[in-house]
N, C-alpha and C positions, 0 to 999 in steps of 0.2 A: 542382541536384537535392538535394532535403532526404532524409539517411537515418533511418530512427526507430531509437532507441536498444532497445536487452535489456534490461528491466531484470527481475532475480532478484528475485522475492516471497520472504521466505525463512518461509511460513506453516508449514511440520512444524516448524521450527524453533522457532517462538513461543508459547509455553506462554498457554497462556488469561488474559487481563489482561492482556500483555504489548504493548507496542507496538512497531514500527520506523516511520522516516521517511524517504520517498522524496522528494528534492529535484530539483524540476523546472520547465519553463519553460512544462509544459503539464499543468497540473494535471487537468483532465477528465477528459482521455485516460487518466490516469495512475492517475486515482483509477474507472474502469469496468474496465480493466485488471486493476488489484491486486483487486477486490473480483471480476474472473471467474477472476482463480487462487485467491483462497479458495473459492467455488464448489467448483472441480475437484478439489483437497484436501479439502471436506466439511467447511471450516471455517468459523462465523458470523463475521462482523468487519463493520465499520462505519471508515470514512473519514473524513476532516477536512480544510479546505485549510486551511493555516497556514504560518507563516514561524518556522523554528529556524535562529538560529547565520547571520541574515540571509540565509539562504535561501528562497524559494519553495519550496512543494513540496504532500504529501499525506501526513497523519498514519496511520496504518492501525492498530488495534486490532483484537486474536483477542478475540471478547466469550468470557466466562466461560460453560461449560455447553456448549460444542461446537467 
């Protein structure tokens, strides 16, 4: 039985221009996710899939102005 993991967006946290990166094995998922808790926070961001530090994942940026 597969469990899906929590993962913490940490968008109040992330000052506008700022980025964090969520390393994952399921990048879609990960990246409609992150981009519906910016949503619910009221914050604009924009997603990227990409590999940091040979990880898979989903890059996340707070865009600047909201």
């Amino acid at each position: 039985m597969k469990k899906d993991l929590k993962v913490h967006y940490p968008w109040a946290q992330t000052p506008p221009g700022s980025s964090f990166f969520v390393p994952t094995l399921a990048p879609h998922k990960t990246r409609q996710a992150g981009l519906l808790a910016a949503l619910h926070c009221r914050v604009k961001a924009v997603a990227a899939f990409g590999i940091k530090d040979g990880k898979h994942g989903v890059l996340f940026t707070r865009k600047t102005g909201g």
